[in-house]
C-alpha positions as CSV (number, residue, x, y, z in Angstrom):
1,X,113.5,86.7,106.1
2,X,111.8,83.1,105.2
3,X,111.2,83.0,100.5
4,X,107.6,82.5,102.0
5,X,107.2,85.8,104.5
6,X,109.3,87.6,101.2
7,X,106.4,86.1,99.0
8,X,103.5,86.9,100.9
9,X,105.2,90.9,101.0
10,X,105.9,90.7,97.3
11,X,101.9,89.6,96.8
12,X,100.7,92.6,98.8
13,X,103.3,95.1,97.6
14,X,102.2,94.6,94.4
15,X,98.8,94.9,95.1
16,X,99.4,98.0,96.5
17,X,100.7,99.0,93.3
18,X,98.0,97.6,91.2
19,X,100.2,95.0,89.8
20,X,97.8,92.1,89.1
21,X,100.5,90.4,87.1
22,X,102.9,90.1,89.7
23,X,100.5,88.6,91.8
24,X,98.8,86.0,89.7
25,X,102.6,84.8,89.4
26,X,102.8,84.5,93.0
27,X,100.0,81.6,92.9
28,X,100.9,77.7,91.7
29,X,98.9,76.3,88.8
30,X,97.1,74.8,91.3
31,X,95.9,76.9,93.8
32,X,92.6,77.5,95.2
33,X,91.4,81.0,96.9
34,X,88.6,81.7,99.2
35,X,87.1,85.0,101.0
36,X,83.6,85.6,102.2
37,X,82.4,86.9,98.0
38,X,84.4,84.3,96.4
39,X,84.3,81.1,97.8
40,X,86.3,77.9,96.2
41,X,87.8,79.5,93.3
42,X,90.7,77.6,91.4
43,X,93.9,79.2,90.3
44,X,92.3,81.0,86.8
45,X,89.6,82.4,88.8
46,X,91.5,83.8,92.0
47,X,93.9,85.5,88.8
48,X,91.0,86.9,87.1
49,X,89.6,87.9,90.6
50,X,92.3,90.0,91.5
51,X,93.0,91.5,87.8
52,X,88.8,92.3,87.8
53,X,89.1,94.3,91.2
54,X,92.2,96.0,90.5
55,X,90.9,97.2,87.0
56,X,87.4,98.0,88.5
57,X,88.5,100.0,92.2
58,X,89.6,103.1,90.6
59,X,90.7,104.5,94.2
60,X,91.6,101.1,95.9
61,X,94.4,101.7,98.1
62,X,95.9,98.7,99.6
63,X,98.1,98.5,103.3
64,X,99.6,95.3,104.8
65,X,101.2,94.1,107.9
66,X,101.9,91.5,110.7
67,X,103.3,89.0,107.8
68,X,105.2,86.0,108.9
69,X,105.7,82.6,106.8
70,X,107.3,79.3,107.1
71,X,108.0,76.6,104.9
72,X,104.3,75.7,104.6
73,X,102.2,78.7,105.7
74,X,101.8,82.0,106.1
75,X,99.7,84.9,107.3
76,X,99.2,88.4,106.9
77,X,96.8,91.6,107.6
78,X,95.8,94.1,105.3
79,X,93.4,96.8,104.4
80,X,91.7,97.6,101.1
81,X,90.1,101.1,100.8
82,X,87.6,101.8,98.0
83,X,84.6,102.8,96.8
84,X,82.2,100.3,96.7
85,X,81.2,100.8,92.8
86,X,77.5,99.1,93.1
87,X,76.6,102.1,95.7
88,X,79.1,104.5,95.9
89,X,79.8,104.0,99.4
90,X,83.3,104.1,101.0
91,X,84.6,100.9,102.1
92,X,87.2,100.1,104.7
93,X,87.7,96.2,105.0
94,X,90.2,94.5,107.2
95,X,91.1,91.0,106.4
96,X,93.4,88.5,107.9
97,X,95.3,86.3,104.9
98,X,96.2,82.7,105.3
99,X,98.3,80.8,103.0
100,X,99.6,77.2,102.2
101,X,102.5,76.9,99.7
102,X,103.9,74.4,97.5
103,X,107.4,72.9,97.4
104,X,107.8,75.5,94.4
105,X,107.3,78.6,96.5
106,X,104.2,79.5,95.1
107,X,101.0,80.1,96.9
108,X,98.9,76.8,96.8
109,X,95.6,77.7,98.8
110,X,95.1,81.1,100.2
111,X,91.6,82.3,102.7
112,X,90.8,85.9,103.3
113,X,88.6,86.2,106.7
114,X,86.8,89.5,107.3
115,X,83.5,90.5,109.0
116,X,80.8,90.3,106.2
117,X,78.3,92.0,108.1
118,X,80.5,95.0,109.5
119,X,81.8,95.0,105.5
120,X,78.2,94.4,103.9
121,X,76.8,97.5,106.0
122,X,79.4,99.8,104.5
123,X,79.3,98.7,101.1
124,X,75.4,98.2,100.8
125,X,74.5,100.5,103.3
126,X,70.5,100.5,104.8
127,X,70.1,97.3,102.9
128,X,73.4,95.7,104.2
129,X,72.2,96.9,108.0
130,X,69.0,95.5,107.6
131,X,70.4,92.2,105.5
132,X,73.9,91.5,105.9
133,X,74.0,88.9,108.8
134,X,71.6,86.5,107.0
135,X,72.8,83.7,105.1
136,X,70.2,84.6,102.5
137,X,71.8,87.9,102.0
138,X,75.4,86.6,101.9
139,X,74.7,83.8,99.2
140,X,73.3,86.6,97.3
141,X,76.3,88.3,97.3
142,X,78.2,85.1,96.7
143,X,76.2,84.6,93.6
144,X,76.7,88.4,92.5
145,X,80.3,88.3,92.9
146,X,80.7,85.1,91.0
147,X,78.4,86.0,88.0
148,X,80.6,89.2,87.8
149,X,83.9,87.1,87.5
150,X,82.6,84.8,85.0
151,X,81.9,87.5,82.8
152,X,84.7,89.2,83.3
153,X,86.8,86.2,82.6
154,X,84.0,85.6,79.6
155,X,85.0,89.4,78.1
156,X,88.6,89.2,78.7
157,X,89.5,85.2,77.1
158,X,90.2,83.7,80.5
């Protein structure tokens, strides 16, 4: 198996266990993250990001599959399970991972892709039906879900 594909399963493995250490390892100093909430963060963010939902999504469950790298990229599938905290509402998200990596085997950019509407009508519910294809309505999430990390990475020193 290519250090990459092993990296990629390593990430997700330890998401799965709610191991937000192991997985801020797995990104270079450097790195840069986007997904349809977060967009553009650098390499502090995206490792706050991940140690803020792990800590918040009491019942997250995490599953992975279809991962396959080379020396450059890589790609994966995976599910996250939760409770949507703002609502209560049960989530099911399926995303599709790409990644770039460094000469150092670390992951330098990495882009989560899911269907924000399908997502925002679970999560939000009548309001996410009604809103969730307009580019209004997804900025405003955008803006939630950054506020949130700053101040998370405000309270916690980051």
């Amino acid at each position: 198996m290519h250090p990459n594909q092993l990296l990629i399963q390593k990430f997700y493995e330890a998401f799965a266990k709610r191991d937000f250490a192991t997985m801020q390892a797995c990104y270079a100093d450097d790195a840069m993250f986007s997904d349809e909430a977060f967009q553009n963060l650098n390499a502090s963010q995206v490792r706050s990001m991940w140690e803020m939902l792990i800590k918040k999504g009491k019942d997250l469950k995490i599953t992975f599959e279809n991962v396959s790298a080379n020396d450059t990229e890589g790609q994966a599938d995976w599910v996250a399970t939760y409770t949507f905290t703002q609502t209560g509402n049960k989530v099911v998200n399926r995303i599709h991972a790409s990644f770039e990596f460094n000469k150092e085997g670390k992951i330098s950019a990495h882009l989560d892709e899911f269907n924000f509407y399908k997502w925002s009508k679970q999560a939000l519910g009548f309001m996410g039906y009604l809103l969730g294809w307009t580019g209004f309505f997804r900025k405003k999430v955008q803006k939630t879900a950054m506020t949130q990390l700053a101040n998370f990475m405000k309270k916690n020193d980051k």
